[in-house]
N, CA, C and O of each residue as an XYZ file, in Angstrom:
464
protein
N     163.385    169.510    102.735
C     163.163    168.568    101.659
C     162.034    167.628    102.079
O     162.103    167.162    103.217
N     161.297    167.388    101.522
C     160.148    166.317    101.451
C     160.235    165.205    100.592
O     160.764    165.238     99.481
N     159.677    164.152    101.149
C     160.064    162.703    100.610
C     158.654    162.302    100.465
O     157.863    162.453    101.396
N     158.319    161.812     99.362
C     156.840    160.781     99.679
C     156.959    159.860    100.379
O     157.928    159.104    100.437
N     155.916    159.819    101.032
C     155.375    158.366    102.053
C     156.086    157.035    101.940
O     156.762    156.477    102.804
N     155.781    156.595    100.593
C     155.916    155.495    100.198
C     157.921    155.331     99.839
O     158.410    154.357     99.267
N     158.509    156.208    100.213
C     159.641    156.200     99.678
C     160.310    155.973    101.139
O     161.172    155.149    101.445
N     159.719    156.858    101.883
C     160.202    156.364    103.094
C     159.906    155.464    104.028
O     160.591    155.071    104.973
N     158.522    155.084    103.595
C     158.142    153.505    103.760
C     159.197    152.104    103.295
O     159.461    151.013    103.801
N     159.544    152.746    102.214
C     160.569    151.580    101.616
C     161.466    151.381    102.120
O     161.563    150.308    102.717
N     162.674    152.419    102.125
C     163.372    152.748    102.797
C     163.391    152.548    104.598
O     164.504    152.743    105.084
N     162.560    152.278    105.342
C     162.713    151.565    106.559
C     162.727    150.239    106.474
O     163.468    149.481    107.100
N     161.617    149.855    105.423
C     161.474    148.496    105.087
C     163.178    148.069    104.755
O     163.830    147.274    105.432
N     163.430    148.444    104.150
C     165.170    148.366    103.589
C     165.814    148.152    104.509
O     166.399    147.069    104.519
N     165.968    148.960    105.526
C     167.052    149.026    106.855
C     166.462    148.095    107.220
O     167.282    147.212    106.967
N     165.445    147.503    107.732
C     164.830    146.808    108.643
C     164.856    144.928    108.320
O     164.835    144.004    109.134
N     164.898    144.912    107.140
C     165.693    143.850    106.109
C     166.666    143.661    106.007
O     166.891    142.471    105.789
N     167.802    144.495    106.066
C     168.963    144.209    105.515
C     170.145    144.565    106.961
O     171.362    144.384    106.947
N     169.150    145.204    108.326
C     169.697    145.112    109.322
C     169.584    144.051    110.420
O     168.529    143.730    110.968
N     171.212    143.373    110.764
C     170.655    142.498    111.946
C     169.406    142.695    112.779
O     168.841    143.769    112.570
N     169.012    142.129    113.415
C     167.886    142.144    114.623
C     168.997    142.134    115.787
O     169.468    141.140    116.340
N     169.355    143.742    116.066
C     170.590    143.695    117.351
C     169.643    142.318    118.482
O     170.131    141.190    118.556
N     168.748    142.558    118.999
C     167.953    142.194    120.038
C     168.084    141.258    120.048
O     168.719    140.742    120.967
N     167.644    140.643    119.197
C     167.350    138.827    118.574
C     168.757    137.809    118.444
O     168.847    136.648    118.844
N     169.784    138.609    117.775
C     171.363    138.239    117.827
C     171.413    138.153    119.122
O     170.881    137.083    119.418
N     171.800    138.758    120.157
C     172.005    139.233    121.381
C     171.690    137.588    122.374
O     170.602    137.018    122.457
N     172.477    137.323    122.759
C     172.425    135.753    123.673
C     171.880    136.343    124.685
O     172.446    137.255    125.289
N     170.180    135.681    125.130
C     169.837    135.896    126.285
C     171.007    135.559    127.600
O     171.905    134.801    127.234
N     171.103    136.053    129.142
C     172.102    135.637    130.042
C     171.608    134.684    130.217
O     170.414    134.531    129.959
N     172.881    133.090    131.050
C     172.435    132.141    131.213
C     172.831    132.166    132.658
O     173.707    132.852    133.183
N     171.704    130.942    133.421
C     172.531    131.259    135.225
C     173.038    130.321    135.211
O     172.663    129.239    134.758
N     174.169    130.668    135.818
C     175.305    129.605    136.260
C     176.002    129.811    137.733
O     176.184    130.930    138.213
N     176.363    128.610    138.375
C     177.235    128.725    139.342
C     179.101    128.514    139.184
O     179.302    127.879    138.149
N     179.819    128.699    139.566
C     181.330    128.504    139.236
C     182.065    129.045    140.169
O     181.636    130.138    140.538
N     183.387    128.538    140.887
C     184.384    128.814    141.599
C     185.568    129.194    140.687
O     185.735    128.838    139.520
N     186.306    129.932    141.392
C     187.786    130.312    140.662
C     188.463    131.335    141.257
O     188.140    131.679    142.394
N     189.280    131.834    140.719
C     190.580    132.562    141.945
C     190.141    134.059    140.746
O     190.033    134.156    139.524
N     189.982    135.111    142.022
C     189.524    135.852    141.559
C     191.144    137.083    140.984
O     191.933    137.321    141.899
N     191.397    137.575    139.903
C     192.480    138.855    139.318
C     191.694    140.023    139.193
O     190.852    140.386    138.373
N     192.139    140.475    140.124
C     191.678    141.848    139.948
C     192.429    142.876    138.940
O     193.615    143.079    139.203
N     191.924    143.493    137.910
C     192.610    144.249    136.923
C     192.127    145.696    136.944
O     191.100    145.891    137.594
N     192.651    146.663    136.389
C     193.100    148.075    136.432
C     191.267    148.452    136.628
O     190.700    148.966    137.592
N     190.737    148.003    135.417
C     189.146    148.469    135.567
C     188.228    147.259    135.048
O     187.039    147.063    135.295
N     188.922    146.662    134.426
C     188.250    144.739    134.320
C     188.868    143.996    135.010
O     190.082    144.097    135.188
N     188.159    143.148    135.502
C     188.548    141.746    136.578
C     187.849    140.380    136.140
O     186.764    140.336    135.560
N     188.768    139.054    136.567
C     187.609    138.162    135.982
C     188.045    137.091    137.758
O     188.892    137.166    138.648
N     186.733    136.120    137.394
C     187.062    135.119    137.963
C     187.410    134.118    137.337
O     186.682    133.736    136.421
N     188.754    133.325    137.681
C     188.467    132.058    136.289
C     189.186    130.600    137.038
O     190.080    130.464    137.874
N     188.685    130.038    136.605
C     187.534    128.859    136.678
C     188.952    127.819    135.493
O     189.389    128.104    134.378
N     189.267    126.611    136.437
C     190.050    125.857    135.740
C     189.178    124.416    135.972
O     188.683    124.086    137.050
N     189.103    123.586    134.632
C     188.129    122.617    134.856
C     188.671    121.698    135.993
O     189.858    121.466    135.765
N     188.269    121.132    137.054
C     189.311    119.839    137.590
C     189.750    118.600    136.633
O     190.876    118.138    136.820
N     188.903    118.015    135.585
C     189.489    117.220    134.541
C     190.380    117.285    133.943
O     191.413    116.620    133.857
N     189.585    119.053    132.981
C     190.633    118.982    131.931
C     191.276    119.905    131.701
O     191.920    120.172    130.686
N     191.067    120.787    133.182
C     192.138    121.946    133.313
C     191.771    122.793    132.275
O     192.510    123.659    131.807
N     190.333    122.490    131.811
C     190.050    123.891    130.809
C     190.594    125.549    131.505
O     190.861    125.652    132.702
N     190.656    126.340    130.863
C     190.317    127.628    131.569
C     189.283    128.503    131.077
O     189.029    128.620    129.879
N     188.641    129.165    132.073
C     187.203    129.773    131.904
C     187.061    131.029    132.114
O     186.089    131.289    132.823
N     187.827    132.144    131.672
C     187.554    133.669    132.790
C     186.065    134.258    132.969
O     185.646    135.010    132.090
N     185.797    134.154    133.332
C     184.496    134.942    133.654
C     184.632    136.922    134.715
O     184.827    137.401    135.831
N     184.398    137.238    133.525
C     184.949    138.842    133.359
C     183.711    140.063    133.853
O     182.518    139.872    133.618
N     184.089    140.987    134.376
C     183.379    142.203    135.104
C     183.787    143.623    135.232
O     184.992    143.873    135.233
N     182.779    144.737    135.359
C     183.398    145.626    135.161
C     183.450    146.123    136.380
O     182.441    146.210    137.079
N     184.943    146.606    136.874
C     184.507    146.712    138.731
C     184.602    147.987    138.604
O     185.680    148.458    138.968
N     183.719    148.805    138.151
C     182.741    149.740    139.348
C     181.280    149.487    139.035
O     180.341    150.183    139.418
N     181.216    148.415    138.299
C     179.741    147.864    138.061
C     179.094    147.269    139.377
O     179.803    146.801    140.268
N     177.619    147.311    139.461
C     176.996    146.515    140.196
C     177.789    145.143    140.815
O     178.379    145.009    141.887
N     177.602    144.341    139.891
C     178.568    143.222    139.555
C     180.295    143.214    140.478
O     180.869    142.333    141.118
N     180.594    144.375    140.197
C     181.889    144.043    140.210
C     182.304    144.739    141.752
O     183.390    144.490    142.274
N     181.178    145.730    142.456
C     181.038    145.588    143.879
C     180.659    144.209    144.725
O     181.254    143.868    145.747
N     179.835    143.662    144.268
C     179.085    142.561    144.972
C     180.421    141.586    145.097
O     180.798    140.942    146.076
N     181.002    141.692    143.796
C     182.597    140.994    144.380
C     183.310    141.275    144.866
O     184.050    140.347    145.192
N     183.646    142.357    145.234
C     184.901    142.923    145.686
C     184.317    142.996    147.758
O     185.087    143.000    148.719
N     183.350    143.024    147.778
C     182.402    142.820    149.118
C     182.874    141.655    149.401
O     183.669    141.777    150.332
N     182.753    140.283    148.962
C     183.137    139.272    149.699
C     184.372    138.150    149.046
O     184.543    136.949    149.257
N     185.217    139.270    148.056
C     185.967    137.855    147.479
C     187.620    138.990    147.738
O     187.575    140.219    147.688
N     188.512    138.434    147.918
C     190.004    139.408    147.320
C     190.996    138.837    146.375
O     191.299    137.645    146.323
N     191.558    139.949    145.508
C     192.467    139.628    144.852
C     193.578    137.983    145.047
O     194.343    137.715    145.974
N     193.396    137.508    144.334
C     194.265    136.079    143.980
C     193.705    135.086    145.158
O     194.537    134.553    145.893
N     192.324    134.832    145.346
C     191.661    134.079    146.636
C     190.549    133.761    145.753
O     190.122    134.550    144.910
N     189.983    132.340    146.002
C     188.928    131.435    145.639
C     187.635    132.562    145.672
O     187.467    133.609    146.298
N     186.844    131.843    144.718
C     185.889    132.546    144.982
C     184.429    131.843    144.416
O     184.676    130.951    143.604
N     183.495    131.971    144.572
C     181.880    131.354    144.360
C     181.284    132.336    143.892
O     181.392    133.422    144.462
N     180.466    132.191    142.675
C     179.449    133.531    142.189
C     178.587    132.477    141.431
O     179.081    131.621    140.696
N     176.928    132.650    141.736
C     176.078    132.354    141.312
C     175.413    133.571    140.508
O     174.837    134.347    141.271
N     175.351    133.925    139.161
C     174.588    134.750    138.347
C     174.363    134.407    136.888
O     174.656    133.389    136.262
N     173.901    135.270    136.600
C     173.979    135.132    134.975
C     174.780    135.925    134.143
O     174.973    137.138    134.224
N     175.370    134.868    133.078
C     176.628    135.448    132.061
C     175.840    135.295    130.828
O     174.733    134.821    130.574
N     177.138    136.071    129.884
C     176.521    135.813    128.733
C     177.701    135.740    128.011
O     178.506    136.671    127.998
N     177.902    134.434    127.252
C     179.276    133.643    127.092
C     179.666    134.423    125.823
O     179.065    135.201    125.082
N     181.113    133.827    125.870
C     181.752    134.936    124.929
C     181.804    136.441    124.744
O     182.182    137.017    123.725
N     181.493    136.843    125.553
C     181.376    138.374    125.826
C     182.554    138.716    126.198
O     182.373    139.919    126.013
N     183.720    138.656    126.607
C     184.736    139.185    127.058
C     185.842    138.936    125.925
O     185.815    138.090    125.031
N     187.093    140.164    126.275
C     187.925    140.024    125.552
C     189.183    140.159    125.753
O     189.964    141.105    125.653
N     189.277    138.998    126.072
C     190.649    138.395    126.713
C     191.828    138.034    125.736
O     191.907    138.230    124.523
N     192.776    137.418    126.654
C     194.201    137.086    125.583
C     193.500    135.437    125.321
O     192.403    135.032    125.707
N     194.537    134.710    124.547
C     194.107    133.375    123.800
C     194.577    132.552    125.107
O     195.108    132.886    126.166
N     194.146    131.333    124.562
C     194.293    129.998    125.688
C     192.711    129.373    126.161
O     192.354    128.222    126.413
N     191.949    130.698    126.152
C     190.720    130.394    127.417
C     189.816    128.856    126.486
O     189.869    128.772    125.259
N     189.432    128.316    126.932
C     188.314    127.382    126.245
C     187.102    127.907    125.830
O     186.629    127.636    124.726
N     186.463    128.772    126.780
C     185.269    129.946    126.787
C     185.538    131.202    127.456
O     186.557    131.226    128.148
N     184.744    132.381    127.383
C     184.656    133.273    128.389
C     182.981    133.416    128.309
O     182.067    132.806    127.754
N     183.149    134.838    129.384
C     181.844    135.064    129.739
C     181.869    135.859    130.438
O     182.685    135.755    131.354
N     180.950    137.129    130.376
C     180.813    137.893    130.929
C     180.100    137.757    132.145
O     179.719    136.621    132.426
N     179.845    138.674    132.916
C     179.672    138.383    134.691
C     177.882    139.557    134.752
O     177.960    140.546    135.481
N     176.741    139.366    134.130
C     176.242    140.548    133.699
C     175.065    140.540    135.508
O     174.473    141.578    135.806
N     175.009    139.934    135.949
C     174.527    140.041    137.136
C     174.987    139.050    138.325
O     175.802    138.142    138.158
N     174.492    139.284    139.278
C     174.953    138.091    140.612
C     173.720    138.187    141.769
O     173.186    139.111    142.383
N     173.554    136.574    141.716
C     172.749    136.162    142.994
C     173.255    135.678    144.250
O     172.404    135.433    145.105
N     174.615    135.466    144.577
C     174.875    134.940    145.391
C     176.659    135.263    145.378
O     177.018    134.870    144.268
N     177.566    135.660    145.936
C     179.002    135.552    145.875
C     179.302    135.477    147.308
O     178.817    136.145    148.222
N     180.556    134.160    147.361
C     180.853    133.655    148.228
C     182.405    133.735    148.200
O     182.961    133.324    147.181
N     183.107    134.189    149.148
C     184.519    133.533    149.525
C     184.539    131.794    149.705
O     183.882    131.002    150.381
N     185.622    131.677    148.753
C     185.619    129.851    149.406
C     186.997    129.449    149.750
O     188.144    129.600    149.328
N     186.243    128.761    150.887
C     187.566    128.662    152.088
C     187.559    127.094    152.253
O     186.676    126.465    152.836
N     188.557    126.618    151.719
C     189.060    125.097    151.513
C     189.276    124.223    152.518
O     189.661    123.080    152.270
């Protein structure tokens, strides 16, 4: 079947209008530093992060056989403090209710055991 030019000119124009901009939606990652007691889960894990004020809670979530989720498992263990300097990209995870925020764990510059 053949389409004229101009029909399928339109027709992208159309999609291209009336479709999000995945890219543009998409929250650049932000860098952050944060401590918290690390749960290790079946194939997601988070670190999370309770405010000292206001006792917010924060999970900050990973996929452990990801990049990510080696670099933690290298220097942090199950139900023990932990330090990760990287970039997240908030609200990305999908957790049970309570949390104040989440955030995904999408790279790491720095992870530390922290020893009190």
């Amino acid at each position: 079947m053949h389409y004229p030019e101009t029909a399928i000119e339109i027709t992208v124009f159309l999609l291209l209008l009336l479709t999000p901009n995945l890219i543009g939606d998409r929250q650049k990652p932000e860098l952050v530093t944060y401590k918290g007691v690390l749960k290790v889960g079946k194939y997601e894990s988070t670190i999370n992060y309770i405010g000292e004020e206001t006792g917010d809670w924060m999970p900050f979530c990973f996929n452990n056989r990801s990049a990510v989720g080696r670099a933690i498992f290298s220097k942090c263990t199950d139900g023990k403090r932990c330090k990760f300097t990287g970039y997240v990209r908030w609200d990305d995870c999908r957790l049970g209710k309570g949390a104040s925020a989440t955030a995904r764990i999408v790279s790491v510059k720095s992870v530390s055991k922290v020893i009190r």
